[in-house]
C-alpha positions in Angstrom: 0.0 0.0 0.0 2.7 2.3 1.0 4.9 1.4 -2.5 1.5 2.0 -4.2 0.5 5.2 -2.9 4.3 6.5 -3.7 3.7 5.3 -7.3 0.3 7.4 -7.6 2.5 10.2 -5.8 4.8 10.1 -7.9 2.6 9.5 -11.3 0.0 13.0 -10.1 3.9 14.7 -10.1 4.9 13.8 -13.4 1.2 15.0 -14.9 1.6 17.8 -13.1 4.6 18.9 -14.0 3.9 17.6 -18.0 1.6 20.1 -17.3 3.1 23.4 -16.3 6.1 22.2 -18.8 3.3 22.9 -21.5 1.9 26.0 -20.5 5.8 27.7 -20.2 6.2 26.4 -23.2 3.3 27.9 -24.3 3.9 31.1 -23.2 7.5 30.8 -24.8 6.0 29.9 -27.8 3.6 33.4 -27.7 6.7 35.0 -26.6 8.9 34.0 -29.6 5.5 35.1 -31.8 5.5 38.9 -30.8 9.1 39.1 -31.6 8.7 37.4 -34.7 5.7 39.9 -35.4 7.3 42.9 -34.0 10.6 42.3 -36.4 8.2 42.1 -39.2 6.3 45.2 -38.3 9.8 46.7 -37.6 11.0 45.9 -41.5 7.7 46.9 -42.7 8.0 50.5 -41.7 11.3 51.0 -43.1 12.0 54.6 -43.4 11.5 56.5 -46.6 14.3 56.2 -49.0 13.8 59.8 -49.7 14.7 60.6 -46.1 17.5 58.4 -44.8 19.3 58.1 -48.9 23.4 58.6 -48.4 25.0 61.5 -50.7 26.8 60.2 -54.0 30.7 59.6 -53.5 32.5 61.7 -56.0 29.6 63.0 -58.2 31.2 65.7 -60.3 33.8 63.0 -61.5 30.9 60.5 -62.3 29.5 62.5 -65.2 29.6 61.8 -68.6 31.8 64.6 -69.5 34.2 64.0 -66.8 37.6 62.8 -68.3 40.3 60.6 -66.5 43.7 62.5 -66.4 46.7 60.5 -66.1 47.7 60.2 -62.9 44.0 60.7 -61.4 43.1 57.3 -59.7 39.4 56.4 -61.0 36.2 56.1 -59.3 35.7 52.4 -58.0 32.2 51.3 -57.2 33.5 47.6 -56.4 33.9 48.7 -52.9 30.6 50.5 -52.5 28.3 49.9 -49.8 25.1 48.7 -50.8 22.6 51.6 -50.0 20.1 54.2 -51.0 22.0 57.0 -53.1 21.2 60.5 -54.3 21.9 63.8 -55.1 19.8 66.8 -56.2 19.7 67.8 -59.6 21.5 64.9 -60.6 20.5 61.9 -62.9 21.9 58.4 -63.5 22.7 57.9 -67.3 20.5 56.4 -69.0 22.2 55.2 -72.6 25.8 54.2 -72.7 28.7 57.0 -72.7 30.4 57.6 -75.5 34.4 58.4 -74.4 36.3 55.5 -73.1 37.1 56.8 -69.5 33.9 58.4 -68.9 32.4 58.9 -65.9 35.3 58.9 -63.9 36.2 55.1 -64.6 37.7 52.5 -66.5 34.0 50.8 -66.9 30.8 52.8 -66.6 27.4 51.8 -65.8 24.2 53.6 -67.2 20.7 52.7 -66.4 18.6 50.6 -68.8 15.2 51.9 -69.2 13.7 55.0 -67.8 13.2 56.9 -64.4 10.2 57.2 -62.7 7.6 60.1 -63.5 5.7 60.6 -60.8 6.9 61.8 -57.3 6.5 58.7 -55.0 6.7 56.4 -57.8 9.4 53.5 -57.5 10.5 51.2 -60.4 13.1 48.6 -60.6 15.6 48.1 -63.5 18.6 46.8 -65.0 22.3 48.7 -65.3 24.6 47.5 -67.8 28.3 47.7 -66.6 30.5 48.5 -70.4 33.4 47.0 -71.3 36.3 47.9 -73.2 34.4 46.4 -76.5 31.6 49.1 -75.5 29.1 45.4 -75.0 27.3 45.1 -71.7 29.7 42.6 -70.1 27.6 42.6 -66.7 24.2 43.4 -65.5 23.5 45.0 -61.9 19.4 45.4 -60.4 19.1 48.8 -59.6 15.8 50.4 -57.8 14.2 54.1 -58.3 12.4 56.5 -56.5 11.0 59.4 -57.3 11.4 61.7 -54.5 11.2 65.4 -55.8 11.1 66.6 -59.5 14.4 67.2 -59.2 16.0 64.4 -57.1 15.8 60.4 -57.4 17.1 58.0 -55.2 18.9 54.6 -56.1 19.2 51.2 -54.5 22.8 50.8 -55.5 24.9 47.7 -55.1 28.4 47.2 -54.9 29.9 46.4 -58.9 31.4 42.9 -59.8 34.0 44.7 -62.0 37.1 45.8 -60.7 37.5 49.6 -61.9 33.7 50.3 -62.8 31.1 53.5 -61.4 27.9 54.4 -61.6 27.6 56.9 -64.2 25.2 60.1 -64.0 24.4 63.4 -65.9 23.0 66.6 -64.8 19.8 67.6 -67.3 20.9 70.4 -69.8 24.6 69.4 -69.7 26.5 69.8 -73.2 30.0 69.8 -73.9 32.8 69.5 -71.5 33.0 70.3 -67.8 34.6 73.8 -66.9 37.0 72.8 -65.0 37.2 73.6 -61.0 38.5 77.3 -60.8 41.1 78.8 -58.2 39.1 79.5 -55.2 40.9 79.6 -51.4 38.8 81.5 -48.8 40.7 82.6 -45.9 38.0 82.0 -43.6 34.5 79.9 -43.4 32.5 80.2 -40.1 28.9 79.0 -39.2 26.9 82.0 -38.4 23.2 81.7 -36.6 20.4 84.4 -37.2 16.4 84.4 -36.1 14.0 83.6 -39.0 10.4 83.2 -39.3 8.3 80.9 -41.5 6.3 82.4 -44.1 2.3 82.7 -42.6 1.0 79.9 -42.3 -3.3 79.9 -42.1 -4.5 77.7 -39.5 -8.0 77.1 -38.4 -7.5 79.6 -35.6 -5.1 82.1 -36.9 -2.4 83.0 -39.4 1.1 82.6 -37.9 4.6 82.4 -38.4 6.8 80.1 -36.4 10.2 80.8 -35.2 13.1 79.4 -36.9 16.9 78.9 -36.4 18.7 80.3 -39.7 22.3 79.1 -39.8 24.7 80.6 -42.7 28.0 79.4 -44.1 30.0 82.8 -44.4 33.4 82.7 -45.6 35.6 85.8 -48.0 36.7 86.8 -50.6 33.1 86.1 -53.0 34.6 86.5 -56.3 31.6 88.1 -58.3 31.9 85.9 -61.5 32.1 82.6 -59.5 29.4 80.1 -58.6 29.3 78.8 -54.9 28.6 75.2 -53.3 28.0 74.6 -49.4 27.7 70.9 -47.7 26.2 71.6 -44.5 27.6 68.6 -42.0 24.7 68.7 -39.1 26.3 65.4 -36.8 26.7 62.7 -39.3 24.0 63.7 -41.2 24.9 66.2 -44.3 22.7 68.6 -46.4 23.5 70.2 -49.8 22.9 73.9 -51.3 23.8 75.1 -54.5 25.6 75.6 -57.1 24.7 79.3 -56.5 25.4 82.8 -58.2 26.9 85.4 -55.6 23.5 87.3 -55.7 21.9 84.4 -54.7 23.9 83.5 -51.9 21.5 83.7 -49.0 19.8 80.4 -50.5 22.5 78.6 -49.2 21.4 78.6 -45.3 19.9 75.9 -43.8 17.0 75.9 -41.3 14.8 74.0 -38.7 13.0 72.8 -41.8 15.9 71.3 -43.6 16.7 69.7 -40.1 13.9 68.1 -39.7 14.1 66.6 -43.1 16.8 64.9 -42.2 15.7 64.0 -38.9 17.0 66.6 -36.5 14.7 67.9 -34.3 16.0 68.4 -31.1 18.6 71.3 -30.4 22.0 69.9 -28.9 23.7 69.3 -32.2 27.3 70.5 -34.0 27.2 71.8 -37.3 29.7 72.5 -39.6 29.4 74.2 -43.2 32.0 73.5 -46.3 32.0 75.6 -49.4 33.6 74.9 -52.7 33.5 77.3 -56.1 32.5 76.2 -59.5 33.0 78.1 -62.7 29.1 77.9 -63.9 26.5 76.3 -62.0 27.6 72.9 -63.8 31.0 73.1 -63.8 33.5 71.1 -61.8 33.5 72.1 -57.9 37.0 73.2 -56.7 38.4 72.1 -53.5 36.4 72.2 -50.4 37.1 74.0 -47.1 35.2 73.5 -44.1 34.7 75.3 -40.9 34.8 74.7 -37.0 32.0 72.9 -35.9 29.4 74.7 -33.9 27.3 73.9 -31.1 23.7 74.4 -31.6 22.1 74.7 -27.8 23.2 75.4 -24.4 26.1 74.7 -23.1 27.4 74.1 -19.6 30.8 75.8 -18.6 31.1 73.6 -15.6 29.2 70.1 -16.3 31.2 68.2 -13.5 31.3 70.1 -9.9 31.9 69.6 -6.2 29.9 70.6 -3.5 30.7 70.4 0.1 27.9 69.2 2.1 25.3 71.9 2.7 27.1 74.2 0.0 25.3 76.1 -3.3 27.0 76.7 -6.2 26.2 79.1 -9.0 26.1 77.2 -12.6 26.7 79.3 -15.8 24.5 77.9 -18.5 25.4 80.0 -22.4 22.7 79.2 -25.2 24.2 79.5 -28.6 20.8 79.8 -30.7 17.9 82.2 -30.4 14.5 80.8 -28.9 11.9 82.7 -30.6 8.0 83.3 -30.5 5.8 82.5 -32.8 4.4 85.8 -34.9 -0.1 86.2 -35.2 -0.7 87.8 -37.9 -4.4 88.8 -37.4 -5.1 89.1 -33.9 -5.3 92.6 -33.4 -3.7 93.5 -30.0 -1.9 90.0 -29.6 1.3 90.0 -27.9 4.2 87.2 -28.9 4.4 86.1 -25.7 6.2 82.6 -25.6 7.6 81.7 -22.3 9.9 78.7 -22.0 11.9 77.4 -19.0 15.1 75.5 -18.6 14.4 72.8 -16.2 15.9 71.0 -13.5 15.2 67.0 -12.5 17.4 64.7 -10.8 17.6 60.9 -10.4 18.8 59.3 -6.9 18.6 55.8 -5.4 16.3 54.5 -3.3 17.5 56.2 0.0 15.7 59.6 0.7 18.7 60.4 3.2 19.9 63.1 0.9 18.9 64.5 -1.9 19.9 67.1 -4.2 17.7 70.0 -5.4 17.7 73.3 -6.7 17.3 77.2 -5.3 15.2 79.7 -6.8 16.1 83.2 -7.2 15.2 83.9 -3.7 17.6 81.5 -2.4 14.6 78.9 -1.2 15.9 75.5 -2.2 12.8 73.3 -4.4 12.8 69.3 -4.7 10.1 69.1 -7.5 11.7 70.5 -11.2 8.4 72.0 -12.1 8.5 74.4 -9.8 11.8 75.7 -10.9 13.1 77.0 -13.8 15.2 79.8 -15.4 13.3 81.7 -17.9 14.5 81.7 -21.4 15.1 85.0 -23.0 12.5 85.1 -25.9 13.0 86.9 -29.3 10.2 88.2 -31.3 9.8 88.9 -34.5 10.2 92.9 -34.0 13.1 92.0 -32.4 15.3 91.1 -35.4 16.6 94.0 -37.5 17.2 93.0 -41.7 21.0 93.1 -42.2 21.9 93.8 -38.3 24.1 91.4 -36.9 23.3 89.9 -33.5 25.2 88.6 -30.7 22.4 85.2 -29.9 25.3 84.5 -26.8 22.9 84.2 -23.7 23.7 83.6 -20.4 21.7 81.6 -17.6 22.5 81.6 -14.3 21.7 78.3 -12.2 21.8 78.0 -8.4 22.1 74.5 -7.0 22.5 73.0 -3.7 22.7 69.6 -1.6 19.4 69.5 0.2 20.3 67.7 3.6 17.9 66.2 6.7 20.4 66.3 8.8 21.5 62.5 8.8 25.2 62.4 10.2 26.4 60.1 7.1 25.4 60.7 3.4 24.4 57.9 2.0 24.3 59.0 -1.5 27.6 60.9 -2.6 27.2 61.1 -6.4 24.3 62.8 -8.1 23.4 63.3 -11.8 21.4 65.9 -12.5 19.2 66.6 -15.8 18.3 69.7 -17.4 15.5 70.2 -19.9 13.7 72.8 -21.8 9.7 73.0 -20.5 7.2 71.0 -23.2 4.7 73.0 -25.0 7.1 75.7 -26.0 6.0 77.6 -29.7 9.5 77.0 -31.4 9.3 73.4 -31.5 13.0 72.5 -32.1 13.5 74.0 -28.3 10.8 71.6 -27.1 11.5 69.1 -24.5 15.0 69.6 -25.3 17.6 67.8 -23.0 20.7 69.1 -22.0 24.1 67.6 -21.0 23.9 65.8 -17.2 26.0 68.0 -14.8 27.4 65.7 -12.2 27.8 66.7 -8.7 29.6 64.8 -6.3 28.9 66.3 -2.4 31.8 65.7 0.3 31.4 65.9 3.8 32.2 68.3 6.1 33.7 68.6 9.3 31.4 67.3 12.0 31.4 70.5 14.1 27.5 70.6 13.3 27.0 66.8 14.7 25.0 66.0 17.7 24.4 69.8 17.8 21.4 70.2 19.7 19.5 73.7 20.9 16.8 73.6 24.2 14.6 75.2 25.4 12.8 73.1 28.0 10.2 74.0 30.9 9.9 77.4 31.8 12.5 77.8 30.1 16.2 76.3 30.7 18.3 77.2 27.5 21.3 75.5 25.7 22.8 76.6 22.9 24.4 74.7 19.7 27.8 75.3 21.1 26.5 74.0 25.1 26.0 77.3 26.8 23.0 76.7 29.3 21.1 80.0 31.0 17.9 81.1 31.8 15.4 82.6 29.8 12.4 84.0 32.6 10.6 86.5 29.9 7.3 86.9 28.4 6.9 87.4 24.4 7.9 86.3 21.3 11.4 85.6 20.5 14.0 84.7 17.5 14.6 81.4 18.6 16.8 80.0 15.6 17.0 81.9 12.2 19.3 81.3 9.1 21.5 83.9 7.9 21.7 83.0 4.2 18.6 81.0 4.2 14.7 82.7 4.6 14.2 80.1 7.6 13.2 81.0 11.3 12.5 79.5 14.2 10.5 82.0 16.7 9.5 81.2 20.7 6.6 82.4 22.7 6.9 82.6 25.9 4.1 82.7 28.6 3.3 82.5 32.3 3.3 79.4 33.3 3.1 78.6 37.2 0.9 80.5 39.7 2.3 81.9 42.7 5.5 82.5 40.3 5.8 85.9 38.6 9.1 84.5 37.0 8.1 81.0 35.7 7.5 81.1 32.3 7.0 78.0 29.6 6.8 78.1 26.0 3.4 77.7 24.7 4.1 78.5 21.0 6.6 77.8 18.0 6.2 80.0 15.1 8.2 78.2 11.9 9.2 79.7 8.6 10.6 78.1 5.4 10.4 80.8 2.1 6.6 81.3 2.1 5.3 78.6 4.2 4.6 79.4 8.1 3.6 76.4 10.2 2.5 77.3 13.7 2.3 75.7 17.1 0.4 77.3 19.3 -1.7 76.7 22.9 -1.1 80.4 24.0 -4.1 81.9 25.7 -4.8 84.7 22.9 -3.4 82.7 19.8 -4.3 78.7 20.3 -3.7 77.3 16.9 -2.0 74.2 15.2 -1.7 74.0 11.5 -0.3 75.8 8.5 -1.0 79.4 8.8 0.1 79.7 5.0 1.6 77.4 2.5 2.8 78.6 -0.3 5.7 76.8 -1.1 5.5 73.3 0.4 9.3 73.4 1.4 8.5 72.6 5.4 7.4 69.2 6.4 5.5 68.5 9.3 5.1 65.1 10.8 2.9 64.1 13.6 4.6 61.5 16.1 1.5 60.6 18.6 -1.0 63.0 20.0 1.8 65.5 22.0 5.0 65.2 19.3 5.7 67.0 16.1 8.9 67.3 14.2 9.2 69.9 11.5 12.0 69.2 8.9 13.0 72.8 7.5 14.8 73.7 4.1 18.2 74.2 5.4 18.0 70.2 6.6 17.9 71.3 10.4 15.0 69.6 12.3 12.6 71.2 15.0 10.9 69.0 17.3 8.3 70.0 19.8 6.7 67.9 22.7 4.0 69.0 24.6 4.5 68.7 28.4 2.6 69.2 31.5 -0.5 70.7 30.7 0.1 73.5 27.6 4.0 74.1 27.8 6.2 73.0 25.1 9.7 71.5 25.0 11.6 73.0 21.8 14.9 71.0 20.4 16.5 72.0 17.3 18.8 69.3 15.6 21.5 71.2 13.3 22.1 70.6 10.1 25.6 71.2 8.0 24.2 74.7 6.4 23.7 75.7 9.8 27.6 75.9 11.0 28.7 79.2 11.0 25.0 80.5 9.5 22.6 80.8 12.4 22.0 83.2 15.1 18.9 83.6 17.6 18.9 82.5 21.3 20.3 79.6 19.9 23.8 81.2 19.3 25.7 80.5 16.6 27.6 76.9 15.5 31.3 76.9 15.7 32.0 75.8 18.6 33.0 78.3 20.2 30.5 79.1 23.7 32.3 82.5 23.8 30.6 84.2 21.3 26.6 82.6 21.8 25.3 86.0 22.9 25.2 88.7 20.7 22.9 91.5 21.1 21.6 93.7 17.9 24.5 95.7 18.0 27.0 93.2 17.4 28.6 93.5 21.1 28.7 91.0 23.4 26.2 90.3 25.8 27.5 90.3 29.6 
């Protein structure tokens, strides 16, 4: 019976786990399913060839007219990489070319058939690689879309010829190329300017948005020249021209032409190269390129030290103007466009110590949208035609180690984020993120530890540095107040015992942090406990039983108040590291020194 019941044990174990073995694998097998589905999803929305095609290696030399010279090494499209290619204005040659070394190469390759007519439309086709008997020796698959009327984009794969290119031709061509002419500018720069969209009619209004307008300047312009500018934006690059001088402003680039190529986001290097050309189909001369420039805002010190209970001011420079958008027919409307930069943070798990920010009237904020420096807008009335301006702005951030007063830190390394606000009206300053700035926060001498301030019964005193007196007055009192820092402490004092005119007992504790004012109170004329105003949220009050509260300010320092024998109040004030050498009040200072804990108004000290 025993052997049998084991059996049956041991035959429900195996069913059972036949069973869960099926539904993991189950669930592996639906696992494995949306991968497969979200790979094919993935391949199915492959971007538009029109958007992510590379820029043709050495197009001038792959033209029909384009003659090998002697010592020129050729173009060799045996070590392409297989891609999208294109390049405005240009065309692949369709019919075979006529000179030997055409196109650049020992064996060219035209296009059979013809392009695509319509913009969108793609067709596939053959290219015939020539050989020296002029015969199509080799045939490549080749695919074509339409993109604009004046640019197509080709599926190009490497050649199996040794020596062989892609040949193309630029519509209206005849004759030979004029060669590259003698062009050397002593300088080329990246300048920035504001710009503004043309209107644009929307349901509600007509606007025009803001823009970034970067320009490729460089001297001498020759008159009777033609000029070329690759814009390099990251790894991404963007082509303007050939151009005539007069005509040089359409060279600039925009947030539009960004955004074409998938830059939408400030935080970005560009660089601009520019290369003359005889006529506007002649053969480019040599390019030179300038320094690359930052596009954003840039932090002067992005790695810092703070000592524990320190602020530091952080210089923050943006580069490019943010602009408001421009209505057009709203009579009396204002371009208004307020944007902030913002501050967040990320931490561990321990809420020991945290790091924060302080506004501009020095009260320190945990939550980043409360805080923010205001960008400088620029409005379309702003910008004067021809007038050059200096878009160089500087930003001034305050930051500080928020402490609770916890003798160890338990977090010493913090990374904090900057952003611009969301919603802004010039959308490539949107939700854009900044460089980290990382802060690493050191300790500092323990002077401020176990530093405790009293003020028990009716009431016996001790100060931060240990000095112990007597305090037998009626009224309100400065009990503990920052000197950097809006944050007080303030005592009130009544009589407490009868029989004894100079018994007197604490019966309320007035606390301030920046705006917010909690109070303590069972004084005869002002009984009250509760938040008397709350604008900032930057004190926090917690309840411990019916007759204890602790109040954790701003500076880190912690206030904690027990309600004795009937209504008086026993006040201690735990120090924080921002309180050594910043407080004064009945409290004294915290240097340790007991010599100087009484100093009246005047700055002498008290007998």
């Amino acid at each position: 019976m025993c052997m049998a019941g084991n059996v049956n044990l041991f035959v429900k174990f195996i069913v059972c786990y036949q069973r869960q073995y099926q539904e993991i694998r189950m669930v592996l097998y639906a696992f494995l399913f949306l991968i497969t589905f979200l790979l094919e999803l993935s391949e199915c929305q492959v971007a538009d060839p029109c958007q992510v095609y590379k820029q043709i290696p050495d197009i001038y030399r792959r033209l029909e007219q384009y003659t090998l010279t002697a010592d020129e090494h050729q173009v060799n499209d045996y070590y392409l990489d297989e891609g999208w290619y294109g390049e405005n204005g240009f065309d692949m040659l369709l019919e075979a070319p006529k000179a030997a070394t055409a196109c650049g190469t020992m064996n060219p390759i035209f296009l059979q058939g013809t392009l695509p007519v319509n913009i969108g439309d793609k067709v596939n086709r053959m290219a015939c690689v020539i050989g020296w008997s002029g015969d199509c020796i080799v045939q490549l698959p080749v695919e074509v879309k339409r993109c604009t009327a004046t640019l197509d984009v080709y599926y190009l794969r490497p050649s199996t010829i040794v020596l062989s290119a892609y040949c193309f031709t630029r519509p209206g061509m005849n004759g030979t190329i004029a060669p590259a002419p003698d062009f050397n500018p002593t300088f080329v720069k990246v300048e920035v300017d504001a710009g503004w969209t043309e209107p644009i009619v929307t349901p509600r209004a007509t606007i025009q948005f803001p823009l970034i307008v970067f320009s490729c300047s460089f001297s001498p312009v020759p008159d009777n020249l033609y000029y070329l500018v690759t814009w390099y934006v990251n790894d991404l690059r963007i082509k303007k021209g050939p151009v005539a001088k007069e005509n040089i402003t359409d060279l600039v680039i925009n947030d539009v032409d960004l955004k074409n190529i998938g830059i939408t986001k400030l935080g970005f290097v560009v660089k601009c190269g520019v290369a003359a050309l005889a006529d506007a189909i002649g053969m480019p001369g040599n390019m030179k390129v300038s320094d690359g420039f930052f596009a954003g805002i840039k932090i002067q010190t992005p790695r810092i030290e703070l000592k524990r209970g320190q602020t530091v001011e952080v210089a923050l420079y943006s580069t490019v103007p943010y602009g408001c958008a421009h209505i057009l027919n709203v009579p009396g409307r204002v371009d208004n466009c307020p944007g902030n930069i913002e501050t967040y943070y990320t931490r561990g798990t321990s809420c020991k110590s945290a790091f924060g920010v302080v506004d501009s009237q020095g009260r320190r904020r945990r939550s980043a949208h409360r805080c923010g420096v205001q960008l400088k807008e620029t409005k379309i009335n702003d910008v004067q035609p021809g007038v050059k301006t200096n878009w160089l702005q500087k930003y001034i951030w305050t930051i500080a180690q928020t402490d609770d007063g916890t003798y160890q830190l338990t977090e010493r390394l913090f990374r904090v984020k900057l952003r611009v606000s969301e919603g802004t009206q010039h959308s490539i300053w949107n939700g854009y993120e900044l460089d980290d700035i990382i802060v690493t926060v050191k300790d500092q001498t323990t002077t401020w530890q176990r530093k405790t301030c009293r003020a028990n019964c009716d009431p016996h005193m001790t100060t931060f540095d240990g000095s112990h007196y007597e305090m037998q007055k009626p009224g309100v009192y400065t009990f503990y107040k920052h000197k950097t820092s809006p944050v007080e402490v303030q005592l009130h004092s009544e009589r407490c015992v009868s029989g004894v005119p100079n018994a007197h007992c604490p019966c309320g504790v007035y606390v301030r942090g920046g705006s917010d004012i909690y109070i303590l109170s069972t004084c005869t004329q002002h009984p009250f406990i509760d938040f008397l105003h709350c604008g900032d949220r930057s004190l926090q009050v917690l309840r411990k039983g019916d007759r204890m509260y602790k109040i954790i300010l701003p500076t880190g320092a912690i206030v904690t108040v027990t309600m004795g024998y009937k209504w008086q109040f026993n006040v201690a004030i735990n120090a924080a590291p921002r309180d050594l050498n910043s407080v004064e009040g009945l409290c004294g200072d915290i240097n340790g020194n007991r010599n100087d804990d009484f100093i009246v108004m005047v700055e002498i000290m008290a007998p």
